[in-house]
N, C-alpha and C positions, 0 to 999 in steps of 0.2 A: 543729157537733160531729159526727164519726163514732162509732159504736159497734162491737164487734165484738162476737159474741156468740159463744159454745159450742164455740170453738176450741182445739185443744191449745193452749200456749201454752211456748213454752221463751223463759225472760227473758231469755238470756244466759248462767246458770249453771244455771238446773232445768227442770225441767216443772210447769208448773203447769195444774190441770182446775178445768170449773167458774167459771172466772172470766170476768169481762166486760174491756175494754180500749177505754177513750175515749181518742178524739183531739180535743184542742182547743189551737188557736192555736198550731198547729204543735210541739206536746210534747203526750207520752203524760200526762193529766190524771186516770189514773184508774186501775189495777188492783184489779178491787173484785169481788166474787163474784156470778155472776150473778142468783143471788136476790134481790142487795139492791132494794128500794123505789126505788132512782133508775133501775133499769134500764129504766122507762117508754120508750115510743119519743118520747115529745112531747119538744120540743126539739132532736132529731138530724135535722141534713142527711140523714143518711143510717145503717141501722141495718141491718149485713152477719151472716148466721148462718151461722156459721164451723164446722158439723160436719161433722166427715168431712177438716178441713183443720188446717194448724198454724201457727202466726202466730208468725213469726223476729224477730230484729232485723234491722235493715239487714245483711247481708255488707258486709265490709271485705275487701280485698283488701291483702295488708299489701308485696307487692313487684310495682311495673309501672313501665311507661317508656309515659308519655303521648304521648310519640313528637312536641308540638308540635299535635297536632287535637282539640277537644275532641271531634268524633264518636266517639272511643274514650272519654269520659267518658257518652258517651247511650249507647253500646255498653253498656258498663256496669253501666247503670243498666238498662235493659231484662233484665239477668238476675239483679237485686236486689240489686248489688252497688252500695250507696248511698256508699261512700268508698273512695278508692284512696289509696293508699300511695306515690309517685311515688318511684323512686331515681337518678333523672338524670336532670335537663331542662339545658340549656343555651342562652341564654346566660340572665341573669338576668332581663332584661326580658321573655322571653317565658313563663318560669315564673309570674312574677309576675303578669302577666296571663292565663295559666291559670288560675291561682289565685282571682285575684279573679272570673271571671265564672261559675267553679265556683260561688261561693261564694254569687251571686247569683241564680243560677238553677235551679230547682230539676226540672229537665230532664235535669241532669245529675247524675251521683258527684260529690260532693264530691272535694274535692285536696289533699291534704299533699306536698310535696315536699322531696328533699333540696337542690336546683338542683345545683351543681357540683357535683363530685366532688371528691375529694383525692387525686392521682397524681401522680407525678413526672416531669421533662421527657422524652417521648419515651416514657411508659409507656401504660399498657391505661387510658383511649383516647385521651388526647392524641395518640399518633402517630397518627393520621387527624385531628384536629384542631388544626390549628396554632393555633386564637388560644384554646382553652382556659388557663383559668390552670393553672401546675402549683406543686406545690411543693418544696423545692431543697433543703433542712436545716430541723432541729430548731427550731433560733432565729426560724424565722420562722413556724412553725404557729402563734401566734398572731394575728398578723397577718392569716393564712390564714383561718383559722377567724371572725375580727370580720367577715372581709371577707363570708364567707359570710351572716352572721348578717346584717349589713345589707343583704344582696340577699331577707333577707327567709326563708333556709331554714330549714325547721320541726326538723329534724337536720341529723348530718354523714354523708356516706356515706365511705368509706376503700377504695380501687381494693388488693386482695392478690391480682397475676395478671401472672405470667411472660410470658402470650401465649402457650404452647405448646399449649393446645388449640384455636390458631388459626394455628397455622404459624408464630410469630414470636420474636425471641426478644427479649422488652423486659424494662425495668428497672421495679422493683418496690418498694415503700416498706421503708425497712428500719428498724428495729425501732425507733432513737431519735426517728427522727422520727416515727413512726405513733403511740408514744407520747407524745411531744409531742403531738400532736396532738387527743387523747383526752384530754389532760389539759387542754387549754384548751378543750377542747368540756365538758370536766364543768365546768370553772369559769365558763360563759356558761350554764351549765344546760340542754345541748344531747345528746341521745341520739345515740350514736354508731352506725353500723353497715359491717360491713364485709362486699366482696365475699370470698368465698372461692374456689379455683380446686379447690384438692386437701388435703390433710391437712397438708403444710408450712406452706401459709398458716392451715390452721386452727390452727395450732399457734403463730404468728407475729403471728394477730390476739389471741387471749385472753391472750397474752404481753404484748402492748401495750397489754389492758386493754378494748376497747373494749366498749360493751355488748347488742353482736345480731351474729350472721351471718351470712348469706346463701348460700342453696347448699349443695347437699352433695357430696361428693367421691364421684366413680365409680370412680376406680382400686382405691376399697377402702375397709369400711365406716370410721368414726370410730373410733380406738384407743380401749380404756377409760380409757386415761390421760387424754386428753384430755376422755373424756365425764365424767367425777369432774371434773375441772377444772373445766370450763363450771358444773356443777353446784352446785361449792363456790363459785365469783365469783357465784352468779348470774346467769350469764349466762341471754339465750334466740335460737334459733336461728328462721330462716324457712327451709322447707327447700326453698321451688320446685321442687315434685318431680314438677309439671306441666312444668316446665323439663328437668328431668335423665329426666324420659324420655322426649319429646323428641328431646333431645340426642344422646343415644345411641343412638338409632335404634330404641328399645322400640316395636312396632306397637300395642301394645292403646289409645296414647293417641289414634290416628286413628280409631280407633270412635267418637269424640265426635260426630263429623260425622253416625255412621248414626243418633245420637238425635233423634229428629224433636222432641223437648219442647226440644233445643237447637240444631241444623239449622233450623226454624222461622221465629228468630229472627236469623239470622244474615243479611248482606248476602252474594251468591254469591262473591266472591274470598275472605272470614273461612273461607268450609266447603270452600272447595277448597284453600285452605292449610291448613288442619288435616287435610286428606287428603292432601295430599302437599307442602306446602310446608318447605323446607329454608335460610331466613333464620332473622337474630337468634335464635340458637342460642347458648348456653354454649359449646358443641363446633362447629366447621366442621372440624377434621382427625379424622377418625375413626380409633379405634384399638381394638386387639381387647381389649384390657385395660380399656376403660373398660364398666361393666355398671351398668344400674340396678337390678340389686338390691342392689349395695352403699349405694346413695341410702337405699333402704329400711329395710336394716338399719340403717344410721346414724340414720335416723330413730326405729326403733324402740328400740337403745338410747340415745339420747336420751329419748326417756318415758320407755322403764321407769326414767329416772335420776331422773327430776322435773325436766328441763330444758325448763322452757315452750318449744313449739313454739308459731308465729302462720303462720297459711295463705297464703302469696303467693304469685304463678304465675311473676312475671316478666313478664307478657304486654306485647309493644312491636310489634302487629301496627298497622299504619297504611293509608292508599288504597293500592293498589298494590303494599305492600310482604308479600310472602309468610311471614310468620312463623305459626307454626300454633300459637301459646301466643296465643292471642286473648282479647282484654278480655271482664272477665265469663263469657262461657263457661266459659273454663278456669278458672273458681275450683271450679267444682263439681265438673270431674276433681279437683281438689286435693283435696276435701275427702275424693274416694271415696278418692286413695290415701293421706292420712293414717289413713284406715279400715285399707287394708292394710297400714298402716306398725305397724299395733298399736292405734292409737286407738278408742275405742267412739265412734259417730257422736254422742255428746253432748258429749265432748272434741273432737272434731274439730268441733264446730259453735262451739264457747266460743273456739277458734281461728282464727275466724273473723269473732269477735265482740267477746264482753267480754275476752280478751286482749290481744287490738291495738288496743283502745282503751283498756286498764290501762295498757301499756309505751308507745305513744305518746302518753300523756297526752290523750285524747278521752274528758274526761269528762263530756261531755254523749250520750255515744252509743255503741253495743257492749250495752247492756240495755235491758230495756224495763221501765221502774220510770216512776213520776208525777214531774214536772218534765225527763224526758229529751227529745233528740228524736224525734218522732214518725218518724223514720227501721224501717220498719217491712216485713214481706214474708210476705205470705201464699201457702201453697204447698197442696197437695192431698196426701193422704197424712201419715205419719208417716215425718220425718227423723231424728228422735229413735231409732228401728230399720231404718229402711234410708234410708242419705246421700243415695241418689239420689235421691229422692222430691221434696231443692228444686228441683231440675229440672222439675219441673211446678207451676210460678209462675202464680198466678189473679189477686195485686193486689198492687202497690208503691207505698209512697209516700216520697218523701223530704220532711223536713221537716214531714210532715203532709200535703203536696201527693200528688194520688192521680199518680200512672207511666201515660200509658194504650197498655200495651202493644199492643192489637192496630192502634192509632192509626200508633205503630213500626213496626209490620209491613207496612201496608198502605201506606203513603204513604216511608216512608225508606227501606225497603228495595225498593220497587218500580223497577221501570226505563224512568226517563224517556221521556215517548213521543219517536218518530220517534230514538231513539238506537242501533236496532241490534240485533243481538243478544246482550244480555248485555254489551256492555263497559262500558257505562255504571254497570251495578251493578255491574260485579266492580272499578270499579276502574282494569283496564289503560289502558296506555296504546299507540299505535299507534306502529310506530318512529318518523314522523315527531313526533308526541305528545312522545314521550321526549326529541326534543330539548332540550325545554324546561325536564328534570333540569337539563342541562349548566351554562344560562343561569344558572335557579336556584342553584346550586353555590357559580358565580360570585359571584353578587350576594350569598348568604349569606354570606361568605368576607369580602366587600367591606363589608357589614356590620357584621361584627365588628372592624372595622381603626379604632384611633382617631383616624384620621386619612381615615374614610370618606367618599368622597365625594354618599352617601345612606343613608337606613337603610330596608331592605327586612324587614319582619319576616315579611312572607309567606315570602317567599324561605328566612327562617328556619328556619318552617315544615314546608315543603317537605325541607328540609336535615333538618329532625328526623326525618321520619315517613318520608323514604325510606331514611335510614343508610346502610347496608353500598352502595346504587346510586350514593350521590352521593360517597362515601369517594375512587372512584378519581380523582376532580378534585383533591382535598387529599392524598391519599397519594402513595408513589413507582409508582404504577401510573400515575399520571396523569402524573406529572412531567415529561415531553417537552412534550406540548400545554401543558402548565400554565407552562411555561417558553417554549415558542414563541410563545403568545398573550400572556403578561402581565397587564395589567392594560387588557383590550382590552374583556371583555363589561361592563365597570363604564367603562369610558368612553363608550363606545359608549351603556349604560344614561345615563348623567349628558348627554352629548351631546343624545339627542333627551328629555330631562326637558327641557329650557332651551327646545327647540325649540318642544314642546306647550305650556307655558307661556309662550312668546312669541304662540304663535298665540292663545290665549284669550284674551290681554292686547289681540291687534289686534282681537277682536269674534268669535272663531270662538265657538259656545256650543254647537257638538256636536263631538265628537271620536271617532274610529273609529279602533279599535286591531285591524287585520286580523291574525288568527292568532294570538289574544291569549294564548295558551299561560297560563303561569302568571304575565301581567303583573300587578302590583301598584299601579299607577299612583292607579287608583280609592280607592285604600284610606290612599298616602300623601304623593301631592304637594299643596302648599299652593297650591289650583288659584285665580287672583286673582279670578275671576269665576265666578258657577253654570255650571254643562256640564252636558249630559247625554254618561256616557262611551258608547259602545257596545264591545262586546267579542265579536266573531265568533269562532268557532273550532269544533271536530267534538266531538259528544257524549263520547268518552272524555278529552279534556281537563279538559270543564267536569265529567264526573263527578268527576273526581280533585280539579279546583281547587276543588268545589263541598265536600268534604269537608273541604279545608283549611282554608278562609273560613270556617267556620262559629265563630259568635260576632263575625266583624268587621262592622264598618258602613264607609262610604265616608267619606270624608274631608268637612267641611260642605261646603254651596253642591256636593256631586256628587253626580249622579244614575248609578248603572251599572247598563246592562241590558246583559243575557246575549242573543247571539244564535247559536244552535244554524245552524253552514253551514259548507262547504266551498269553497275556494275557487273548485272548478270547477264548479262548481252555480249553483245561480242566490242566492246572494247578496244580490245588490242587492235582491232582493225580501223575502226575509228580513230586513233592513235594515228596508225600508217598512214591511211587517207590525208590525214592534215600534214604528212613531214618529218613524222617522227621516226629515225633513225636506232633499228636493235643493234647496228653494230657500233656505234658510241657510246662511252660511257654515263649513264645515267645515274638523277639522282630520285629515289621516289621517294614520295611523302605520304601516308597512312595514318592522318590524324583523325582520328572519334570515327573510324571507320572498322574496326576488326568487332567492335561489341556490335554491332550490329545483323553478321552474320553469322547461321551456323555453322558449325565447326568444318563443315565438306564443301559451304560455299566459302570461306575464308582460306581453307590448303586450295579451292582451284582457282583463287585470287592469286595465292602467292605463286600458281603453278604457272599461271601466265606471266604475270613479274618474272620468274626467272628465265624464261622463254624469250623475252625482251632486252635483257641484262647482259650486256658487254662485261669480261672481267671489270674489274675497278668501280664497277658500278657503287652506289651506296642506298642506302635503305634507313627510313627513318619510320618508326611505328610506334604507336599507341596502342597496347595492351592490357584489355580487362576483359569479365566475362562476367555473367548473370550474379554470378558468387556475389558482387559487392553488395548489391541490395539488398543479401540474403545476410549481411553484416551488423552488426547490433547498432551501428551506425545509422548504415543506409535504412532499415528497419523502423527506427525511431524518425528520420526523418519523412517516410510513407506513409507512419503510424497520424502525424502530428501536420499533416497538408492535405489539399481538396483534391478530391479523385479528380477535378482538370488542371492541375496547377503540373507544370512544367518539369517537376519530379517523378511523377507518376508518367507522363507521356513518355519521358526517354525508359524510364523502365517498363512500358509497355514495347518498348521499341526493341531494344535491347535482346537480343536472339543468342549469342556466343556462351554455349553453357560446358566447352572444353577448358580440360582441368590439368592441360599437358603444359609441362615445364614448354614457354615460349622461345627460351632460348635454342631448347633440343627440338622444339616444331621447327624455325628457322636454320637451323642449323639441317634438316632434313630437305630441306629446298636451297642449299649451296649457298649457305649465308655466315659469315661467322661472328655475333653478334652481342653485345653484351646489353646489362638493362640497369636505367635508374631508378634509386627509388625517388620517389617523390618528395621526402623528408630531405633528401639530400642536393636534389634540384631546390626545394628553397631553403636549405643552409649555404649553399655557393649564390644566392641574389639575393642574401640580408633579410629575407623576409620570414614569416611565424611559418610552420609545418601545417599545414590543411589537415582540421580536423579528421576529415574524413578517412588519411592517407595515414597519419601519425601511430608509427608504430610503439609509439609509447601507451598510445591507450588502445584498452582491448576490445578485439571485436570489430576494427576499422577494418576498409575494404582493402586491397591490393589493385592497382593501377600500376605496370611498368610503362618508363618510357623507354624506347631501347633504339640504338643505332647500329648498324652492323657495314660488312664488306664483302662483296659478292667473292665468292671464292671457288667456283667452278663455270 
């Protein structure tokens, strides 16, 4: 049992003095005045004197996008933000498994999620995701909505957004169906909520009934009409107002970063994007008319009407990805500007708390009463008079379990030795690095297809937490390459799955994946025998990979170690140091790694591979050279994209301009080797021949895939 002793205490709706507050067996077991006779120390683990400080509930964050990592649920939680509010995970499986490891581990924020979203074909965000589901008429929102409910979502979220504050102009849900749809989410007993863009759609969703809104409109603050409206339905509103300013380009919210009680606590790329980062925005087309004081206002009438406001940021910052509305942090600007919005910081803290756990039904937590969860946050100062004060966080516990934040600080947030400077904590990736978006993209895309030929839930991931980076692969920004290549990096992927999985089947029981970018292999192939996998690659990779993995294990019978090297380095020694055994049969993998170097750094690649190579070894490689770009294909696809568009970066990358039969280079380093074409890897998987590869039309590029058998 914990005790706290002499602590302000705000339950959730008051302040209470003078009380003591036990924790036993993970619920608050006690609010009892500290005189009483039981306040003895005998029997407590542990007995904390709490003056001078104020003891919260958990914070709840009521609007975020988990972006696919649970590191933004430990983010999180490290600034006592013990439940988050998720409004859009996709696809289902990996919500669901969000969910549940949330649920189990007490490391993290807890998760509610909407998973899908409800938008129509070609609307805000289907059009950057093709295998979302959409929905098409009235008659079918129930359908829609069951579907949801059995992928497990806790509400429904309702997409009301033109796309014009993103340059686009899409189709948006209109009125019958949006209320269809709200009518068979109240009939499954499911809380509705819906995006709002500007005042039309606010006007559009209370029309349709549903029951919360998101976002507040910048053009202008909320008409009184509609604020009596909300008022009179009942409705309540999150006003993301850490988002909308933000968005519109207000400076005062990048001072977050100069607070050292919350800078501190931050990984280096979270505090340089909230100082200048311009991702996952409300807004990306800026316009002179949009202003966040009209957020404000709106918020402010809004209370004064009695329309429960609940505090959500929005935050969908992930590895890599620059959005400056970051997990946790930014609840506490939230909180300051529901302060300026009009709120006294004991409403804006109930906002925080026992509101969004009244309206989303979390009745075990949002106050701190005997039988709750011990979801608990002790700060320094009084929040109760000045918001900012939870900023200065002394102890967290979720579930009764203690947070040990400086444990956070000191080992998560640090930067891996021998990685660099700084890119390993921030995040980045190195252009060559970034290739492995592309891959990712791919294989997420290929995932979702039900007729996939693997499922990559990393890759999913990846797909989540980068957004707006991986968007131009599935949108019409991508469409050329996406069209030239086909269904090349999921063949290519499926191709050497069969290949590694043959080699472990002949006796290889190590396997080394050079330049293992963001491979997933370790995590989901049904490997027939124990491996030990090895996975080389440069410190900003595995920083970024190492944030997405978090919560996965390797698939049984596999063993994966991480090896920190570069190709041109020494390698092979790095290799040794972690385990790895030349006098075993190995199997190596060489995927989108030969076009990279030239032709003397690639034979003294292969010259160390065969150096390492036990007979019976196997060899699995991806073979092309500068040639293909120089193809009428690759050509016209350069011709007809932006000198930054993701075509042009790998052919700037692209170094291999040998022109030797691959079979006869391998075969000169003790391999005996044969090669696929491409056309023929997708006629054995049912699928069309990748333009780019299609020996039927002229002037396509040449890509072998090839496998071989160590034979000296």
């Amino acid at each position: 049992m914990i005790r706290i002793d002499n602590a302000r205490v705000f339950d959730g709706e008051r302040v209470l003095h003078g009380v003591s507050v036990i924790i036993e067996d993970g619920v608050v077991a006690a609010v009892a005045p500290t005189a009483d006779p039981a306040a003895d120390a005998d029997g407590f683990a542990e007995v904390i004197d709490g003056t001078g400080h104020t003891l919260l509930p958990g914070l709840i964050d009521g609007h975020t996008h988990v972006t696919g990592t649970l590191d933004n649920l430990r983010l999180a939680l490290a600034f006592g933000v013990t439940t988050e509010l998720d409004m859009f995970s996709f696809p289902a499986e990996l919500t669901a498994w969000l969910c549940d490891v949330a649920a189990r581990t007490d490391d993290l924020a807890d998760l509610r999620s909407s998973g899908t979203v409800v938008c129509p074909a070609g609307g805000h965000p289907a059009a950057s995701m093709p295998y979302l589901p959409s929905l098409a008429a009235p008659q079918d929102a129930a359908e829609y909505v069951a579907a949801r409910e059995k992928e497990g979502a806790h509400y429904i979220k309702l997409m009301f957004d033109d796309g014009k504050h993103h340059g686009a102009e899409l189709p948006t849900l209109d009125r019958a169906t949006a209320t269809a749809v709200t009518g068979a989410a109240r009939s499954a007993g499911l809380l509705t909520v819906a995006h709002v863009a500007d005042n039309e759609t606010v006007h559009d969703a209370l029309a349709a009934g549903v029951d919360a809104l998101t976002h507040l409109p910048l053009e202008a603050p909320i008409p009184d009409e509609l604020v009596a409206r909300a008022a009179a339905d009942g409705r309540f509103f999150i006003p993301t107002l850490a988002m909308m300013e933000m968005a519109c380009g207000a400076p005062e919210g990048r001072q977050l970063a100069a607070d050292d009680r919350i800078a501190a606590y931050l990984p280096a790329d979270a505090v340089a994007a909230i100082r200048e980062g311009a991702v996952g925005l409300a807004v990306t087309v800026p316009s002179p008319g949009l202003d966040f004081a009209h957020a404000l206002a709106g918020a402010r009438r809004l209370h004064e009407a009695g329309v429960p406001l609940v505090a959500g940021t929005d935050a969908n910052n992930a590895p890599g990805r620059a959005c400056p509305v970051v997990h946790g942090a930014a609840l506490h600007r939230e909180l300051e500007l529901l302060v300026a919005a009009g709120l006294t910081p004991v409403e804006a803290l109930k906002a925080a708390t026992s509101t969004p756990a009244r309206y989303f039904g979390l009745d075990d937590r949002g106050r701190i009463a005997p039988g709750l969860r011990a979801d608990l946050l002790l700060v320094e100062g009084d929040p109760t008079v000045d918001i900012t004060a939870t900023r200065a966080i002394r102890r967290i516990w979720r579930r009764g379990v203690p947070f040990d934040r400086e444990e956070f600080r000191t080992t998560r947030l640090r930067t891996p030795e021998g990685s660099g400077a700084g890119t390993a904590a921030g995040g980045a990736l190195t252009a060559v690095g970034s290739t492995a978006l592309t891959v990712a993209a791919a294989r997420a895309l290929e995932s979702t297809r039900p007729d996939r030929l693997f499922d990559d839930q990393i890759a999913i991931q990846v797909a989540a937490a980068a957004g707006a980076e991986l968007a131009a692969w599935s949108s019409s920004r991508g469409e050329l390459l996406r069209l030239a290549m086909g269904d090349y990096f999921a063949l290519r992927t499926r191709y050497f799955d069969t290949c590694l999985l043959e080699a472990v089947e002949s006796g290889c029981r190590q396997v080394v994946v050079l330049a293992a970018g963001l491979d997933a292999r370790a995590f989901r192939l049904d490997w027939p025998a124990p491996v030990r996998l090895f996975e080389l690659d440069r410190p900003d990779v595995f920083s970024f990979k190492d944030k997405i993995i978090t919560g996965r294990v390797p698939t049984p019978g596999c063993e994966r170690v991480a090896v920190l090297g570069d190709l041109l380095d020494d390698w092979p020694g790095a290799l040794r140091a972690h385990g790895f055994d030349p006098g075993l049969p190995t199997a190596w993998l060489l995927e989108g790694i030969m076009v990279y170097l030239t032709e003397q750094e690639g034979d003294d690649m292969l010259a160390r591979i065969g150096e390492l190579s036990a007979p019976s070894s196997r060899l699995a490689v991806e073979y092309g050279s500068l040639a293909m770009f120089r193809s009428e294909q690759g050509e016209a696809v350069l011709a007809h994209t932006a000198e930054d568009d993701t075509m042009h970066m790998l052919a700037s990358l692209w170094r291999n301009e040998s022109t030797a039969d691959p079979i006869v280079r391998l075969a000169g380093h003790g391999w005996s080797a044969v090669s696929h074409e491409v056309a023929d890897v997708a006629k054995e998987c049912g699928r069309p021949v990748p333009p780019a590869f299609d020996p039927g039309i002229p002037g396509t590029g040449r890509i072998g895939l090839i496998s071989g058998v160590r034979t000296r």
